[in-house]
N, C-alpha and C positions, 0 to 999 in steps of 0.2 A: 786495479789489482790483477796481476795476472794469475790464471788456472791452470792447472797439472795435472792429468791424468796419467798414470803411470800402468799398465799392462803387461801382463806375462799370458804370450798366448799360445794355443797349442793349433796346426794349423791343418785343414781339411779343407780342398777344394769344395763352394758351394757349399759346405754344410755350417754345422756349428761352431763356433774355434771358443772355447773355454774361457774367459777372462778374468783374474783379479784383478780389482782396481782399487784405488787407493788416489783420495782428494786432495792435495796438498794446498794450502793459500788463496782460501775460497772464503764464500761466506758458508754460513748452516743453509741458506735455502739453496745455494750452487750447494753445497755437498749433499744435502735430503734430495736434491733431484737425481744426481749421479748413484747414491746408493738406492734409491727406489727404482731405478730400471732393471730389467733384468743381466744378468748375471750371464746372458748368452748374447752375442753377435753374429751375425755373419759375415763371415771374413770376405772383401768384396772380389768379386773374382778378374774385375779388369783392371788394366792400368793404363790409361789415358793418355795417349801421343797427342794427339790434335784434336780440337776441339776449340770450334769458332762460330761466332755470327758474324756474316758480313751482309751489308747493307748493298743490294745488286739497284736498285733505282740510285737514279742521279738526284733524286731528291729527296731529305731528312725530312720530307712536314707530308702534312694529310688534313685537307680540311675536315671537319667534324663532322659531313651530309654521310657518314657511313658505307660509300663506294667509292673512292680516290681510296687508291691502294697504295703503300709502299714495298716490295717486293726484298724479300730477304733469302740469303743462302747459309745452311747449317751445313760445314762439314765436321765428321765426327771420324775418328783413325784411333783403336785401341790394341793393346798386347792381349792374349791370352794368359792370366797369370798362372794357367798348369801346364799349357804348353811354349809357354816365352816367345809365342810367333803371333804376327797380327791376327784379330779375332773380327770376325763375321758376326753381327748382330744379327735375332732373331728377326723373327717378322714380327712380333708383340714390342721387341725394344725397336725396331723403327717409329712403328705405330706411337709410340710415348715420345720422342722425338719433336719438341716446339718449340715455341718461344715464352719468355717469362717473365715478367717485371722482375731488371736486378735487383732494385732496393728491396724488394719482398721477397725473393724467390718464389714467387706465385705464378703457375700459368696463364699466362692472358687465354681467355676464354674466349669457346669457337664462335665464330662469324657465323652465327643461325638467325641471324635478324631480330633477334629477342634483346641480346646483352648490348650495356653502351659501355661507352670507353675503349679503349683499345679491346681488339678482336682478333683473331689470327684466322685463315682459313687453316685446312689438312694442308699436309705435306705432299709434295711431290717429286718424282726421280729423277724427274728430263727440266734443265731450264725452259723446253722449249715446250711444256706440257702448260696448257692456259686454261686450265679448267677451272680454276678457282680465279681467275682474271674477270675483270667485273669491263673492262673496255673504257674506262675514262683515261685521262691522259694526268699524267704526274704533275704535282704541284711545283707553277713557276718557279719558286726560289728554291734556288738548288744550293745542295751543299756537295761538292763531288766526294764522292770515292774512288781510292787508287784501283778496287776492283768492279767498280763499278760497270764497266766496259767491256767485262771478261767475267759473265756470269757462271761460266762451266767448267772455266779452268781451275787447278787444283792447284793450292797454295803448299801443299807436302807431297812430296814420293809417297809415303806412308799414309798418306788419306784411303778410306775406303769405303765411302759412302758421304752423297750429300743430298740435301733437301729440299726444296724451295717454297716459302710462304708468301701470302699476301697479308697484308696487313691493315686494318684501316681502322679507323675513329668513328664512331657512332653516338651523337650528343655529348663526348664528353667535353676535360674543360681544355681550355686554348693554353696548353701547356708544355714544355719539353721536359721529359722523362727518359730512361734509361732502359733497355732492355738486353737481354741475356739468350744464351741456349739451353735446353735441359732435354735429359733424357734420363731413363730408369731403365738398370738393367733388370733382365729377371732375379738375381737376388735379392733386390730390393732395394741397393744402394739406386742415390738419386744423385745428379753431377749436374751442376749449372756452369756458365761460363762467368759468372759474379765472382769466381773466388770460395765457393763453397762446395761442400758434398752434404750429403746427410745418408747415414747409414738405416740398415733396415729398421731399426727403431725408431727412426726421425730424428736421431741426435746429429747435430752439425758438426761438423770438420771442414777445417779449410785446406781447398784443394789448391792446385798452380793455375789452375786457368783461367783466366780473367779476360773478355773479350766481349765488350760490350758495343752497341748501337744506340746512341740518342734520336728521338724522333718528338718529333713539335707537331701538336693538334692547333691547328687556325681554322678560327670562327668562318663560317660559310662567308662571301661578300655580298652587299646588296648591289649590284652593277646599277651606274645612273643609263638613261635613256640615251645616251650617246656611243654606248658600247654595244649598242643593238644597231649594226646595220639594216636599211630600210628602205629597198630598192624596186623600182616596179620596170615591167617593161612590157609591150603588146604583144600577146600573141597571134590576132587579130581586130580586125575593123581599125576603130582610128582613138585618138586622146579623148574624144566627147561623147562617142555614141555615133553610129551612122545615121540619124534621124534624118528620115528623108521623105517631107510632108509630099512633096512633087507627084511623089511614083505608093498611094495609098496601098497597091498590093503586096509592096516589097518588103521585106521582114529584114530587116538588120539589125548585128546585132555584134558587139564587144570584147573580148576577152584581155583582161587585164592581169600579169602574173607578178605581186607583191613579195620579195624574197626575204626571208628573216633571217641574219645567221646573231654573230656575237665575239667580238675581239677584246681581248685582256687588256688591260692597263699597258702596257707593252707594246699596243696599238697592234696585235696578232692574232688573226683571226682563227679563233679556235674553231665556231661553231655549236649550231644547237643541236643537240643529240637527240632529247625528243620533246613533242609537245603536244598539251592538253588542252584542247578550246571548249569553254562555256558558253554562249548556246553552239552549237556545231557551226552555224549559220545563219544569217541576217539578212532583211532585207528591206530596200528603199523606194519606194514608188516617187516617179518626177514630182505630182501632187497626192494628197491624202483626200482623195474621194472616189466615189463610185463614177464608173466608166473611164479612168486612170488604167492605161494598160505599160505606161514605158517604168520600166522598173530594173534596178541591180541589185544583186545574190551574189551571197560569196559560198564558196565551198574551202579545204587545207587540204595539203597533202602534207605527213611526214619527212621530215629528212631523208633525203637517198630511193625516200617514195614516188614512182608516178602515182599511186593512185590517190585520187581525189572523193573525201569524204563531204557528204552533204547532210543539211539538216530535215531531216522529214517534215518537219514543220513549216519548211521552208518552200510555197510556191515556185514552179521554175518554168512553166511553160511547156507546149508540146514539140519544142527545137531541143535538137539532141544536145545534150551536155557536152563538155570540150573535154578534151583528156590534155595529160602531159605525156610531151614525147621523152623527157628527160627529166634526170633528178641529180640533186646535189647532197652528198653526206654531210655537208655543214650547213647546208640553209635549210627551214622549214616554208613553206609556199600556202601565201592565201590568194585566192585567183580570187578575181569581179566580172563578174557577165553580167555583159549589160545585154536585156533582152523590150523587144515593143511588142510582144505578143502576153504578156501575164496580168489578167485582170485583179482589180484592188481589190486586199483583202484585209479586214479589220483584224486585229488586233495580231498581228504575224511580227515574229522577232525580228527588232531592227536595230539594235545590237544596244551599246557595245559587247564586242566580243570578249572574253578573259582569257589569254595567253597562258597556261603555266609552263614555264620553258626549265628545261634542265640542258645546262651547256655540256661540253665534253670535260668538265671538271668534278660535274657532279654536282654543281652548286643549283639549286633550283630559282626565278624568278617568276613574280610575275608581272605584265606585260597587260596593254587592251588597246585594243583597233575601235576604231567609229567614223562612220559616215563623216565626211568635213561636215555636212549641213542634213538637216532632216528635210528638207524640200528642197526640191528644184535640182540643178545642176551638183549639188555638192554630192549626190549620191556616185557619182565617176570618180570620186578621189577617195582610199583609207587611210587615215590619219592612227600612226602610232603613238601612245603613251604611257607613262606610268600613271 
């Protein structure tokens, strides 16, 4: 059934504009709602040239770990309707300025690490302003857009402001949804890009502008043990240990650098962004008894880290620790020193180690390293696993 509201109005920039109304072809709860409002409007003071969301990432989805962002652009271009010449939004109607679920006309609510489901960060003026960028890298399945490529350029002469969000998913569900633009002027009209307005009472009107973005929440992946590369290589001494019973005063000793990164399904090597070891460190003496001095320690270092973190717990001897001269942004680094000076000590952590790795997607796994053998030679090799 359709509804009619019919109006005689008297009109004032900004202020009140008088309204009779009259319900025609309604039911009684549509017409009691329309006569129980008040009796006064405000007459909205813009008129609306342009008004868009456009999706500026190359990719429509987000997994649901809460930082894979999808990156969006609002521009907004309106009339002054007392002066008939484009209009300057305040610094309060920027601020209002978001994004919204079209099918609700609801703001998705801000990215404060509390709310799940879709989130938006604030707005910003400059594409090239990354404040609200979280640093993961966009999710593989892309769906292009025609502006996706041209985050800064203006799709009107008549544009006069635009905005830029981040976007991301936080536990919700593995879904594609629609989303919108909104803003409230200081009169109190409100204007989405779904096709609607709502004036300062909250009563709905449909407007011309219609300009929406779908985006797909996917479930985190669990990655099998074959998409963790798992590469070692010597930084000194040799593959076994330089044990050299011949020459009793000589002290030799190992360094082994294990590198961890992580390649997508796509066989591309994204990389781990960062990671968390349980115990910090471990360690293997050749046998498990007193007067046992030949023993291997592992210490990590961070992605893109040289510095090398050790386990206090962890025996190491009075031979200076090794450093890293260099670091990788995509690998994480477990080193193996092998040393013949560290006397046996009961009950000292000798792993396995717990990995939790977050790649550059955002997705977290985890991961464990362990001696190949608890005796003897197996302490020169680490063995990765899920």
């Amino acid at each position: 059934m359709n509804n009619k509201r019919i109006t005689k109005r008297t009109e004032t920039r900004r202020s009140e504009t008088h309204v009779e109304t009259m319900v025609e072809e309604c039911g009684d709860a549509m017409a009691g709602a329309w006569l129980g409002r008040s009796t006064a409007v405000v007459e909205p003071a813009w008129e609306i040239t342009t008004f868009k969301l456009i999706r500026v990432s190359a990719s429509d989805k987000a997994y649901t770990n809460g930082v894979q962002q999808i990156k969006f652009k609002i521009e907004l271009a309106f009339n002054d309707k007392l002066t008939g010449r484009p209009g300057v939004p305040t610094e309060t109607e920027l601020d209002s300025l978001t994004i919204a679920f079209a099918d609700e006309s609801r703001r998705l609510p801000p990215d404060t690490g509390t709310a799940t489901g879709w989130v938006t960060s604030p707005g910003v003026a400059s594409a090239e302003d990354i404040t609200y960028d979280k640093g993961y890298l966009s999710h593989p399945g892309t769906a292009a857009h025609p502006d996706a490529g041209h985050p800064g350029l203006s799709s009107s002469p008549q544009a006069s402001v635009f905005r830029y969000f981040y976007v991301a998913n936080r536990g919700g569900s593995a879904q594609r949804l629609s989303l919108c633009a909104y803003v409230e002027c200081d009169d109190g009209w409100k204007y989405l890009t779904n096709g609607k307005r709502f004036d300062d009472e909250g009563f709905e009107h449909v407007a011309d502008h219609d300009s929406r973005e779908d985006v797909v929440g996917v479930t985190p992946e669990a990655w099998s043990i074959d998409s963790y590369p798992w590469e070692r290589d010597i930084l000194s001494g040799d593959e076994g240990g330089s044990e050299s019973r011949s020459h009793p005063d000589y002290n030799p000793d190992s360094v082994h650098r294990y590198t961890l990164s992580f390649k997508d399904p796509r066989g591309i090597v994204i990389g781990i962004r960062s990671m968390v070891v349980s115990p910090k460190g471990m360690i293997q003496w050749h046998d498990k008894v007193q007067g046992e001095y030949r023993a291997c320690f592992t210490g990590y270092a961070q992605p893109g880290s040289t510095e090398l973190i050790w386990d206090s717990a962890v025996p190491v001897g009075p031979t200076a620790l090794p450093t890293l001269s260099s670091a990788d942004q995509k690998q994480a680094v477990i080193v193996l020193v092998g040393r013949q000076d560290i006397a046996y000590e009961n009950g000292k952590p000798n792993g396995p180690l717990t990995l939790t790795t977050t790649d550059w997607y955002g997705n977290t796994n985890t991961l464990k390293v362990r001696f190949k053998s608890t005796i003897g030679e197996g302490r020169w090799t680490l063995v990765l696993y899920k």
